[in-house]
C-alpha positions as CSV (number, residue, x, y, z in Angstrom):
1,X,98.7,122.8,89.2
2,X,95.3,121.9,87.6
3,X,94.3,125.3,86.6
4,X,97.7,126.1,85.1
5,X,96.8,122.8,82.5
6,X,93.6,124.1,82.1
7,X,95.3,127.9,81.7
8,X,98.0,126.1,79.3
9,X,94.9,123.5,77.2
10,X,93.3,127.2,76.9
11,X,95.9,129.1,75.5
12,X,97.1,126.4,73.3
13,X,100.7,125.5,74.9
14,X,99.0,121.9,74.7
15,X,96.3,120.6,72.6
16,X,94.2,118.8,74.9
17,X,94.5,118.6,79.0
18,X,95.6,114.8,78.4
19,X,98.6,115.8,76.3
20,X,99.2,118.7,79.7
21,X,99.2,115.6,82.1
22,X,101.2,113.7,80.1
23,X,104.0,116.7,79.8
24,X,104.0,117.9,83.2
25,X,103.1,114.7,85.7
26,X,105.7,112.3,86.4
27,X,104.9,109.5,88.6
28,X,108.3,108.7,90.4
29,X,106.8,105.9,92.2
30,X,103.9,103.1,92.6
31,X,102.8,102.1,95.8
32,X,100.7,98.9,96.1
33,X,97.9,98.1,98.4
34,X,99.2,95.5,101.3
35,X,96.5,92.9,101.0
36,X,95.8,92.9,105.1
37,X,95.6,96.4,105.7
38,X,93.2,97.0,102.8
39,X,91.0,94.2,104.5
40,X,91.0,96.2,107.6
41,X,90.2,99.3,105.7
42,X,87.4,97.3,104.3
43,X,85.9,96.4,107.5
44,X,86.6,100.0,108.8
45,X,84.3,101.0,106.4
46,X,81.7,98.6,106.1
47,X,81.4,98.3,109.3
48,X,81.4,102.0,110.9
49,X,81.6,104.6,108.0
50,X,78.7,102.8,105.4
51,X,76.4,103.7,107.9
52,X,77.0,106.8,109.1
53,X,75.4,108.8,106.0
54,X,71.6,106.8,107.0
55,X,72.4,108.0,110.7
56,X,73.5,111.6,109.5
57,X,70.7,111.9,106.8
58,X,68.2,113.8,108.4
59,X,71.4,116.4,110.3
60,X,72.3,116.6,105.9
61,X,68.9,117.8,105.6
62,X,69.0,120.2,108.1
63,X,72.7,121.6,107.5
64,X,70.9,121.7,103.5
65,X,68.3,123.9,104.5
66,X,70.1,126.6,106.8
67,X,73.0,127.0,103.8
68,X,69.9,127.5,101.5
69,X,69.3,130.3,103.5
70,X,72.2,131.8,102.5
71,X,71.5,131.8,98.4
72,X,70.2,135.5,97.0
């Protein structure tokens, strides 16, 4: 759906991509957050997934370096 706003900005069915969003995306609902399950999706991520990119760094590196070798 995105490239065919960008496709539509481009060729000038709409003057900006805002004006495209606003024509083609309807929300048809709002969901709000439930107060206790967003506190324990807070302490899943505090608690096990903040840390995980310091244990993973140096495997990021690595993974880095062998796509690298993949560049012309």
């Amino acid at each position: 759906l995105g490239v065919a706003l960008l496709a539509g900005v481009g060729t000038g069915v709409w003057p900006a991509v805002e004006a495209a969003c606003d024509a083609i995306i309807k929300p048809v609902e709002v969901t709000e957050p439930r107060a206790a399950q967003a506190a324990v999706y807070q302490d899943i991520y505090s608690e096990l997934y903040a840390s995980l990119y310091g244990n993973l760094r140096a495997q990021f590196a690595r993974g880095a370096a062998i796509v690298a070798r993949l560049a012309p």
